[in-house]
C-alpha positions as CSV (number, residue, x, y, z in Angstrom):
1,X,34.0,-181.0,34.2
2,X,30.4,-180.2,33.2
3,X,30.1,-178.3,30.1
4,X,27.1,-176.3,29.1
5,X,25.7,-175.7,25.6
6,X,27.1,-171.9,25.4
7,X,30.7,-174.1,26.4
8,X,30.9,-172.4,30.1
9,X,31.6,-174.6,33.2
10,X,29.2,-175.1,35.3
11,X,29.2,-176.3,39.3
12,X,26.6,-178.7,39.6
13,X,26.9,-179.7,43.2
14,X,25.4,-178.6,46.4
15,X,26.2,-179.4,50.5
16,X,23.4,-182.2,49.6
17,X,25.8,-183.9,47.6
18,X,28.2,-184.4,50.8
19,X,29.0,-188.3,50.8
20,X,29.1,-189.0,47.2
21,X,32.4,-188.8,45.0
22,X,32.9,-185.7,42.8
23,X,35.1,-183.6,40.5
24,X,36.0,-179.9,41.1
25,X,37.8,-177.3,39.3
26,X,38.9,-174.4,41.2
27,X,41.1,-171.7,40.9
28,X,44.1,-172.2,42.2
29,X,45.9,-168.7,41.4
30,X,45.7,-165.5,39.2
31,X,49.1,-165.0,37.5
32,X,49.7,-161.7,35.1
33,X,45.8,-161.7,35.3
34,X,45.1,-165.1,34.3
35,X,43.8,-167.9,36.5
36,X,45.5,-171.2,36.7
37,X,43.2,-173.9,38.0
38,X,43.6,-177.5,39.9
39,X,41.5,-180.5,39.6
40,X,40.5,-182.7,42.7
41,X,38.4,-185.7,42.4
42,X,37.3,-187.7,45.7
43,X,34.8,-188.1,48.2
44,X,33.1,-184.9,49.1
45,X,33.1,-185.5,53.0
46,X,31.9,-182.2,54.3
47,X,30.6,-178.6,52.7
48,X,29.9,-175.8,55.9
49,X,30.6,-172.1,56.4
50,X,31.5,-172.1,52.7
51,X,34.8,-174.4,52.2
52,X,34.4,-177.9,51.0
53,X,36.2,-180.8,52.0
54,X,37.1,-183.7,49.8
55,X,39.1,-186.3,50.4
56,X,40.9,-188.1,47.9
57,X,41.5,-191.8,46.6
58,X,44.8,-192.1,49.0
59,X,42.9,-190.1,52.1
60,X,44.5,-187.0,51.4
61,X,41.7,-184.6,52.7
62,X,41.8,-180.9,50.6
63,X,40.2,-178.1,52.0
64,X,38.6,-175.8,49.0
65,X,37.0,-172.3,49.1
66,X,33.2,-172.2,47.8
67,X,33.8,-168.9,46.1
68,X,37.2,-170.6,44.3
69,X,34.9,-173.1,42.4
70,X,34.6,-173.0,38.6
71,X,33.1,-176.2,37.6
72,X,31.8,-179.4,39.7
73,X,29.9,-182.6,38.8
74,X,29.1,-186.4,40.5
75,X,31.7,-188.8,38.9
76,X,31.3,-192.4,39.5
77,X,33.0,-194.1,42.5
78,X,35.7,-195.9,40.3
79,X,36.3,-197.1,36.5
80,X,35.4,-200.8,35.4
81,X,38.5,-203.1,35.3
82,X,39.5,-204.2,32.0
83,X,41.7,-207.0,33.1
84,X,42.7,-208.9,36.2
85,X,40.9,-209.6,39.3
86,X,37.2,-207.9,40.0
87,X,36.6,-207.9,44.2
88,X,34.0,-205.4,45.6
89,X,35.7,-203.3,48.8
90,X,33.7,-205.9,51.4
91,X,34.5,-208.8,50.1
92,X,38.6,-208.0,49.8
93,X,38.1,-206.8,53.7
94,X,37.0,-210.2,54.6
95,X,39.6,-211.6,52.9
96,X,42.0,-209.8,54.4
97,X,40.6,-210.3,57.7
98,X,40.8,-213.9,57.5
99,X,44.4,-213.5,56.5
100,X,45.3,-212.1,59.4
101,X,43.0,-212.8,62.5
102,X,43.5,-211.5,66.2
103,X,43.3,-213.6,69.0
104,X,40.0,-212.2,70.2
105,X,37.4,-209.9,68.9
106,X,34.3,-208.5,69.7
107,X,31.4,-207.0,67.2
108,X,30.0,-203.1,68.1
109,X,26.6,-203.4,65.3
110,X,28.9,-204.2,62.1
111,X,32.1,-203.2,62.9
112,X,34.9,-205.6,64.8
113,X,37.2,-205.1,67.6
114,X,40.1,-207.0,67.3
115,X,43.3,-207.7,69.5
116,X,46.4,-209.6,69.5
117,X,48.3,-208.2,72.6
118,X,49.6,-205.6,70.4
119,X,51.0,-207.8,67.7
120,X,50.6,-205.4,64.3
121,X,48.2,-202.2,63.7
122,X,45.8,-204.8,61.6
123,X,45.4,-207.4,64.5
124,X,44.6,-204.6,66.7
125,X,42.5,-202.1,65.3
126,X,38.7,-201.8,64.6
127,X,37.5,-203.2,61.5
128,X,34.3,-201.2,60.8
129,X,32.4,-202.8,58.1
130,X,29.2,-200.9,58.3
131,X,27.2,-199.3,61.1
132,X,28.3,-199.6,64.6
133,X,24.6,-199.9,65.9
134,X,24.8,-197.0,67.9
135,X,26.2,-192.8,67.9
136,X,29.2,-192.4,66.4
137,X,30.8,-190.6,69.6
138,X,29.2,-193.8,71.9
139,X,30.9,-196.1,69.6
140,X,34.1,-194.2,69.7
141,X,34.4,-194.2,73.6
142,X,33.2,-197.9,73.3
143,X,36.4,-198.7,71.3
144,X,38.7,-196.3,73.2
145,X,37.6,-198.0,76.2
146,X,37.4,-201.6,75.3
147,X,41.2,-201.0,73.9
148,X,42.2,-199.1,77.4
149,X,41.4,-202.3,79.1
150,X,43.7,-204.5,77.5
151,X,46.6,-201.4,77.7
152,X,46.3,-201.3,73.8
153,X,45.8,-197.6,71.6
154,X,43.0,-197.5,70.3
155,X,43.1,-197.8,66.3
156,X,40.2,-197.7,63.8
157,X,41.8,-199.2,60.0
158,X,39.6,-196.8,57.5
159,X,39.8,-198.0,53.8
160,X,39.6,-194.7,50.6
161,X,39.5,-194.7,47.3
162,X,36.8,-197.5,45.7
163,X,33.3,-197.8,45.7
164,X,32.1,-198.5,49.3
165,X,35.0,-197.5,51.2
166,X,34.9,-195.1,54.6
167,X,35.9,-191.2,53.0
168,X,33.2,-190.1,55.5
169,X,34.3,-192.1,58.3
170,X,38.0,-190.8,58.3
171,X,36.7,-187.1,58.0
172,X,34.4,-187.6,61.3
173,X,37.8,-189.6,63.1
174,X,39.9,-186.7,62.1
175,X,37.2,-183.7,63.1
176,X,37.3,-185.3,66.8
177,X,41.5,-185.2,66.5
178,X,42.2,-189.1,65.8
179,X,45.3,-189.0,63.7
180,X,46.3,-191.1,61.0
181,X,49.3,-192.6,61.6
182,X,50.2,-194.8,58.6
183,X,48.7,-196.1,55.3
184,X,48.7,-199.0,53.0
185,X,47.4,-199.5,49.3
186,X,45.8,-202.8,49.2
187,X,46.4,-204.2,45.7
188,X,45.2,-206.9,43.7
189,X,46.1,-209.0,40.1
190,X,45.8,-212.2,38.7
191,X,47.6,-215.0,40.3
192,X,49.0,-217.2,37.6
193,X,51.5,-214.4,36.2
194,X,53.0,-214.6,39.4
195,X,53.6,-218.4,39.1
196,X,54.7,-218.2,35.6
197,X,57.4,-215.6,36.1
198,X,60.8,-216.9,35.6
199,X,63.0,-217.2,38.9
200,X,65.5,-219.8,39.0
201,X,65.9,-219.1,42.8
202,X,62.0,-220.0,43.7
203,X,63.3,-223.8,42.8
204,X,65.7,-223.2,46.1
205,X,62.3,-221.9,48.3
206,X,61.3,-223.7,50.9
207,X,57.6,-224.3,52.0
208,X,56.2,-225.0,55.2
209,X,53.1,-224.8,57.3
210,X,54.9,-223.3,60.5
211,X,57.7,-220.4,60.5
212,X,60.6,-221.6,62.1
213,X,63.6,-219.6,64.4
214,X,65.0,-218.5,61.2
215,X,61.6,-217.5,59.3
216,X,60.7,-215.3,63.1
217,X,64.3,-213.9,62.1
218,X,64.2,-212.5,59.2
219,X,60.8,-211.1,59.7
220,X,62.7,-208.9,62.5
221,X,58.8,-207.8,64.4
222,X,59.2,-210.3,66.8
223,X,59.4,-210.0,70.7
224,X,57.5,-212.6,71.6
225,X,57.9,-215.6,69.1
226,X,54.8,-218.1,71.0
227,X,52.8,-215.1,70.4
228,X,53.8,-214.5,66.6
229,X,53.7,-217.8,65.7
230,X,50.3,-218.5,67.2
231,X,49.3,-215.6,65.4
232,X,50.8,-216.1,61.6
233,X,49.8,-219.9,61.5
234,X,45.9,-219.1,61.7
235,X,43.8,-218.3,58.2
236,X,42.3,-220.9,56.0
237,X,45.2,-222.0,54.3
238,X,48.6,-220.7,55.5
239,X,52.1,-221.0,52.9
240,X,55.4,-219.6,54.5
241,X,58.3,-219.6,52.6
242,X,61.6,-219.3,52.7
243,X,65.4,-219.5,51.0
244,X,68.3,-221.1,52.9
245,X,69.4,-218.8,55.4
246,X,67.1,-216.8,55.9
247,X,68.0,-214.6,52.5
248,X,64.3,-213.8,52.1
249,X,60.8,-215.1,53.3
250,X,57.6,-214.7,52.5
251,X,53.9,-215.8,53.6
252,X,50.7,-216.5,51.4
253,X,47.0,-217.6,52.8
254,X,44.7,-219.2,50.4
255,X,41.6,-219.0,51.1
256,X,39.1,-219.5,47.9
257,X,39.9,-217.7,45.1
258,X,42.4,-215.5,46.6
259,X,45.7,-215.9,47.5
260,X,47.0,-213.5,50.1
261,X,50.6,-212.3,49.9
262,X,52.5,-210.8,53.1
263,X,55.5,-210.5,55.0
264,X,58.0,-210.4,51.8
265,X,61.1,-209.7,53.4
266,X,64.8,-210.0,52.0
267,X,67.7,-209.8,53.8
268,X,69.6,-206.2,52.7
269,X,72.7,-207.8,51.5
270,X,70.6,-209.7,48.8
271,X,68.5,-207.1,47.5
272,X,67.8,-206.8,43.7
273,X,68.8,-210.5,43.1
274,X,65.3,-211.5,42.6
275,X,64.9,-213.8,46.0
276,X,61.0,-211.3,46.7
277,X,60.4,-212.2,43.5
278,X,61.5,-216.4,43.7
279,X,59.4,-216.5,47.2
280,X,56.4,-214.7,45.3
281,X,56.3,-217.3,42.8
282,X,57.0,-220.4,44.6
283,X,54.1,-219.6,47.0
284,X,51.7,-218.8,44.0
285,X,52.7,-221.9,42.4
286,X,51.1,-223.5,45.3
287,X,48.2,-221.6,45.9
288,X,47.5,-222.1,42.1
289,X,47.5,-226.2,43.2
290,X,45.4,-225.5,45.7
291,X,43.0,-223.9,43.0
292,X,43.1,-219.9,43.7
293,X,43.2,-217.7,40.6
294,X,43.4,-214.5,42.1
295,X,46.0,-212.1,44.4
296,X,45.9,-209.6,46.7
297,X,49.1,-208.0,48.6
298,X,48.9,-204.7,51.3
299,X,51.8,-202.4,50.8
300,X,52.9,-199.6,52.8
301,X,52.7,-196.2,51.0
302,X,56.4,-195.0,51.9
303,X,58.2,-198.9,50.9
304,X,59.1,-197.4,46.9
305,X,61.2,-200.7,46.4
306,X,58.3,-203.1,47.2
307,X,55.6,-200.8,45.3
308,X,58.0,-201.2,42.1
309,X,58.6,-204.9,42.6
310,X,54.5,-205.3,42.4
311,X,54.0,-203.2,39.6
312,X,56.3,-205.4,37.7
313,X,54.2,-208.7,38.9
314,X,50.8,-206.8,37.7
315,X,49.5,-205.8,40.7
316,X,47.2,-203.1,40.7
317,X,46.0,-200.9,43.5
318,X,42.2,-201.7,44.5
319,X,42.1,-198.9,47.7
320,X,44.1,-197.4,50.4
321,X,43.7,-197.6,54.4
322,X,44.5,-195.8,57.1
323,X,44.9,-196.7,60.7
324,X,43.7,-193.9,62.3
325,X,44.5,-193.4,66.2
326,X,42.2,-191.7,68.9
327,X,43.8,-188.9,70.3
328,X,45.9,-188.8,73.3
């Protein structure tokens, strides 16, 4: 909070200050005469008629009276990593992208339509990478429509929570009544832990270049095996693996300096025996052959068992998306 000389907090943001990331005090309550406050720090995404709203690093948006404001200042969009990975917000969307392409696409200025016959949220949603080229509302009835024609939702995937990410977007999807219908924390760490770590099972894993019967299996999203198999072979450098049957899979893309980690899936009667763990590190044992140093893992926000088994393997949380749907 900003301080003055005389020690009294101070608001030093204005409505002009919409778009950039700050930190408010408010007060929250008055109990026996005394106010309790609440801190929020995030994206200030709008400021009218006297409320403020900011949305924070997981795209939680908070509403906030003007008049409830004790203190207020500009903080910086994130603090500097002191170990692991470094990735700018673009550069991991690109990566990620690559990891998981759709079978067609089509470009609106610098965002991305993408579809896959309804095959996952993330082949079919709009990747929106910068300015769509035209008025927000034109490009939203572009993308409704352009989804309507292949009897797909629409879906725009909106990223919080690091420097460059789309606070402001999400706030304009939800004032015209798009809903966001699930999130993900995108999270990255350094990729030779996760080869090192001990896991007498990963000598058992299996790797291969295409998922078999039993790989589709396990995965349990499949109604159309051509379709998923033609879609989780393509990236630059695709890994699946698995143990023998079926106790628990996995799939890695390597594509540089990253090595992308998805679909770790164990079969319940096997849990807490290590097997996510053993297909983690047989697949970064050969991405680290094939000269990646780095990792990078989505996660959905409401999986507690996965989000614990990658903070153990040093996996940090870079930002948070949303896939946002256009209203029915």
């Amino acid at each position: 909070m900003e301080i003055t000389a005389g020690g009294l907090l101070e608001v030093r943001i204005t409505p002009a200050d919409v778009g950039k990331r700050v930190s408010v005090r408010r007060v929250e309550a008055v109990v026996s005469g005394s106010p309790e406050f609440t801190d929020t720090v995030g994206v200030l995404t709008s400021w009218d008629q006297g409320v403020l709203l900011i949305t924070k690093k997981d795209g939680q948006s908070v509403r906030i009276s003007e008049s409830s404001l004790v203190a207020g200042k500009i903080v910086p969009a994130a603090p500097a990593r002191r170990r692991g990975p470094a990735a700018s917000f673009e550069e991991l969307s690109r990566v990620a992208a690559r990891a998981w392409q759709p079978l067609e696409s089509e470009p609106l200025g610098d965002w991305t339509l993408r579809a896959a016959a309804g095959f996952t949220r993330r082949a079919n949603s709009v990747l929106p990478l910068g300015d769509p080229g035209i008025p927000l509302d034109d490009a939203l009835a572009r993308v409704t429509s352009w989804y309507a024609r292949r009897s797909l939702p629409a879906y725009v995937q909106v990223a919080t929570g690091a420097a460059g990410t789309q606070e402001m977007l999400g706030a304009e999807l939800e004032r015209r009544g798009w809903v966001n219908e699930v999130s993900a924390e995108v999270r990255i760490g350094a990729l030779a832990p996760v080869g090192d770590v001990e896991a007498p099972a990963a000598e058992a894993v299996r790797l291969t270049r295409v998922p078999d019967e039993e790989w589709l299996g396990r995965y349990g999203k499949v109604s159309d095996p051509d379709l998923a198999r033609r879609m989780l072979v393509e990236g630059p450098s695709v890994w699946f693996a698995a143990l023998p049957g079926g106790r628990a899979i996995g799939r890695c893309v390597v594509d540089g300096r990253w090595a992308g980690f998805a679909a770790v899936t164990v079969d319940p009667a096997h849990r807490r025996e290590g097997l996510a763990t053993a297909v983690m590190a047989a697949l970064a044992r050969r991405a680290l052959e094939e000269g990646a140093s780095a990792a990078w893992l989505q996660v959905e926000t409401d999986n507690p068992g996965a989000l614990t088994l990658y903070d153990g393997l040093g996996f940090a949380l870079h930002h948070t998306y949303h896939h946002y749907r256009a209203a029915s």
